[in-house]
C-alpha positions in Angstrom: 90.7 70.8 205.2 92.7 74.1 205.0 95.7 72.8 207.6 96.4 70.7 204.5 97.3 73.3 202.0 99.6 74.8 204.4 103.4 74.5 204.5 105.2 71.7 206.6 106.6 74.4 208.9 103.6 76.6 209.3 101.4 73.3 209.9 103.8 72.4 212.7 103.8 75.7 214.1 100.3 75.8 214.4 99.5 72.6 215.5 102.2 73.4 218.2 100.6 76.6 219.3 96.9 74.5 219.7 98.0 72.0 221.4 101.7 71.7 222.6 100.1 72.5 225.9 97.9 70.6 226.3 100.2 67.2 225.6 102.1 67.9 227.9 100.1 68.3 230.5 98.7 65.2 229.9 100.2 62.4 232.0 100.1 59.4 229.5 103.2 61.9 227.8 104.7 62.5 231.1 107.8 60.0 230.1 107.8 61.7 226.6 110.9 63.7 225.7 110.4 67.6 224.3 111.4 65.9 221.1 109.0 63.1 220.8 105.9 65.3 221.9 107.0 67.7 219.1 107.5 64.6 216.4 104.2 63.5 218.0 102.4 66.9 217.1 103.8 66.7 213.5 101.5 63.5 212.8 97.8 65.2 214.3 95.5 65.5 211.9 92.2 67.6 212.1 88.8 66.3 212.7 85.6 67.9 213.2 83.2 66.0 215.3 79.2 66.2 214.0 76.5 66.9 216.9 76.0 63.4 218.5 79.2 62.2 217.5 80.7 60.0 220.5 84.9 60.7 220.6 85.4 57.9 223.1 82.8 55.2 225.3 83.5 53.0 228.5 84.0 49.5 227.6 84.8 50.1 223.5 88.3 50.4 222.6 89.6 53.2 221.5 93.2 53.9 220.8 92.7 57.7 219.5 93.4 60.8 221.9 91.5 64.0 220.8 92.7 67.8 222.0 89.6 69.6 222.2 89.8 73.1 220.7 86.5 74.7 220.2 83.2 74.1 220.5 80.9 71.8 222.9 81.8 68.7 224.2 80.1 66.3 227.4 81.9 64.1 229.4 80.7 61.3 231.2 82.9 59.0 233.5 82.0 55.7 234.8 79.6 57.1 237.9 77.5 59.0 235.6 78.8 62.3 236.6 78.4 64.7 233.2 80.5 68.2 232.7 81.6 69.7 229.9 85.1 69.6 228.8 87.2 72.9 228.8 89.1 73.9 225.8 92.7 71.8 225.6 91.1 68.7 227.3 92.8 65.3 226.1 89.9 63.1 225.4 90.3 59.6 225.2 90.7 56.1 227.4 94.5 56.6 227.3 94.3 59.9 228.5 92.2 58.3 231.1 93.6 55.7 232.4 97.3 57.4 232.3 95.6 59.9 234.5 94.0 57.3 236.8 97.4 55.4 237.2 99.1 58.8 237.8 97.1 60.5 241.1 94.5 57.5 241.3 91.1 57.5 241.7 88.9 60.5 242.5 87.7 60.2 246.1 85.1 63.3 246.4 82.7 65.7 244.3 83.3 69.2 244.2 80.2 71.0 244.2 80.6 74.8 242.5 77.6 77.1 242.3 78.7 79.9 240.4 76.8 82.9 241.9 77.2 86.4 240.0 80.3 88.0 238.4 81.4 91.6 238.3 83.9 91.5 235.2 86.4 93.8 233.0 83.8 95.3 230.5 84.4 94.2 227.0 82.1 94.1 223.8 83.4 91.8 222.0 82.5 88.2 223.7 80.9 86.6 226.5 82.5 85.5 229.6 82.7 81.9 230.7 84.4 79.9 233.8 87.3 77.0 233.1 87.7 75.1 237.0 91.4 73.6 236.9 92.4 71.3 239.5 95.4 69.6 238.8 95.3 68.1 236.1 91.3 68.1 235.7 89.4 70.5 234.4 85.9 71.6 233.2 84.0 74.5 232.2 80.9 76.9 232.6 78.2 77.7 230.2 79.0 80.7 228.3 77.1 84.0 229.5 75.7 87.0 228.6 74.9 88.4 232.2 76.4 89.2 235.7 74.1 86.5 237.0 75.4 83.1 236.4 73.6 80.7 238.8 75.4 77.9 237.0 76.1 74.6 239.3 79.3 72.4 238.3 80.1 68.8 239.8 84.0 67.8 239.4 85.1 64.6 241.2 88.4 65.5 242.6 91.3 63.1 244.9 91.0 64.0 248.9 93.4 62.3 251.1 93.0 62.5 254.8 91.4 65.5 255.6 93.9 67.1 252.8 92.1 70.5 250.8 92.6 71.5 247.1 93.5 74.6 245.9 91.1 75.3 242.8 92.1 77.6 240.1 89.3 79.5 238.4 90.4 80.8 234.7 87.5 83.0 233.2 87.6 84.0 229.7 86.0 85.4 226.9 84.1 83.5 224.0 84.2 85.1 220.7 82.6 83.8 217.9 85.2 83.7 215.0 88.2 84.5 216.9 90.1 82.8 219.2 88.9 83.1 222.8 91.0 85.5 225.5 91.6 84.9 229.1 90.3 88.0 231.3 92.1 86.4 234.3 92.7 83.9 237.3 91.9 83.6 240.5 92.5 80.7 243.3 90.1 79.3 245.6 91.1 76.6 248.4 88.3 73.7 249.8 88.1 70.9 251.7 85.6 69.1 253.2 85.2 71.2 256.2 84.7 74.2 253.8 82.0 76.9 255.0 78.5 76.8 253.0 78.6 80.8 252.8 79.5 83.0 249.3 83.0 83.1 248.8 84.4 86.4 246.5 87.1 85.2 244.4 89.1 87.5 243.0 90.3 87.8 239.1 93.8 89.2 237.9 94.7 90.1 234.8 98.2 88.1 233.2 99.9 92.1 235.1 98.4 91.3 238.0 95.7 94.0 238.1 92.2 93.5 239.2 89.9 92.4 236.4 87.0 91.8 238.3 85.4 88.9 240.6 82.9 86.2 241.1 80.8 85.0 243.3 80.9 81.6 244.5 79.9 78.4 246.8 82.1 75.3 247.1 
């Protein structure tokens, strides 16, 4: 456990950089001060799941939160529906029900077929797809070419007719480094949404074009 052998400060720092974020984002901390988040962070502790390991069922107690950092991790809520968590993703029946309490129940799915991409060039990763919506998100497999073909299902909130505005982060996996954003790019749907190819567009964190991707919703 090398986080153990590290100072108090630079153990706090780090665990701050992973994962302050990601708490607060998180609505069972929404009536957390700055202060007890970062006294909160102080007492995280490491773990590294095994393949098969279950974090969290429906119906078993479980009073841990886990913030997802790296690696591969399914989720499955109560209707069966299966995607797979996106780096920074709270996992845990807290996180859950905090989040259900918060905007209520999701209403709708939101069906994404990820088409093709024409990216920024780089050699050193392999691009993949995080879909934010609020506070939801999931994520792509990661890929190696500009055809991704890839369907996602996220259950989203609708209210009256209302649309969501999607956010679509890609970045780029690397193996023993941490993993870069190329860019963003917005997407809006609603239930009267055309069936055609939509081109959403990727900027860069300067605003310049970094590619696109190819999409249904």
């Amino acid at each position: 456990e090398i986080i153990g052998d590290f100072s108090s400060p630079l153990k706090s720092e780090l665990l701050s950089h992973y994962c302050l974020n990601a708490i607060k984002e998180c609505a069972y901390f929404d009536e957390y001060s700055d202060g007890a988040v970062a006294s909160l962070i102080k007492t995280l502790k490491p773990h590294v799941a095994v393949p098969g390991e279950k974090l969290s069922e429906i119906g078993k107690e479980c009073h841990s939160l886990y913030v997802f950092q790296k690696g591969s991790v399914r989720t499955m809520d109560a209707t069966g529906s299966i995607s797979n968590a996106a780096e920074g993703t709270i996992i845990g029946h807290l996180a859950t029900l905090a989040t259900s309490k918060k905007e209520g129940l999701p209403t709708h799915t939101l069906q994404l077929e990820l088409l093709s991409a024409n990216l920024a060039k780089s050699k050193n990763g392999s691009p993949y797809v995080i879909v934010k919506n609020g506070r939801s998100r999931c994520r792509s497999l990661i890929k190696n070419s500009r055809n991704w073909m890839e369907k996602i299902d996220m259950k989203v909130k609708v209210g009256n007719g209302k649309g969501h505005t999607i956010q679509i982060i890609v970045k780029e996996w690397r193996k023993r480094q941490s993993h870069i954003t190329i860019g963003c790019g917005d997407i809006f749907v609603s239930e009267s949404s055309p069936s055609g190819v939509i081109e959403c567009s990727i900027l860069d964190e300067k605003g310049r074009n970094a590619g696109g991707i190819q999409l249904r919703a």
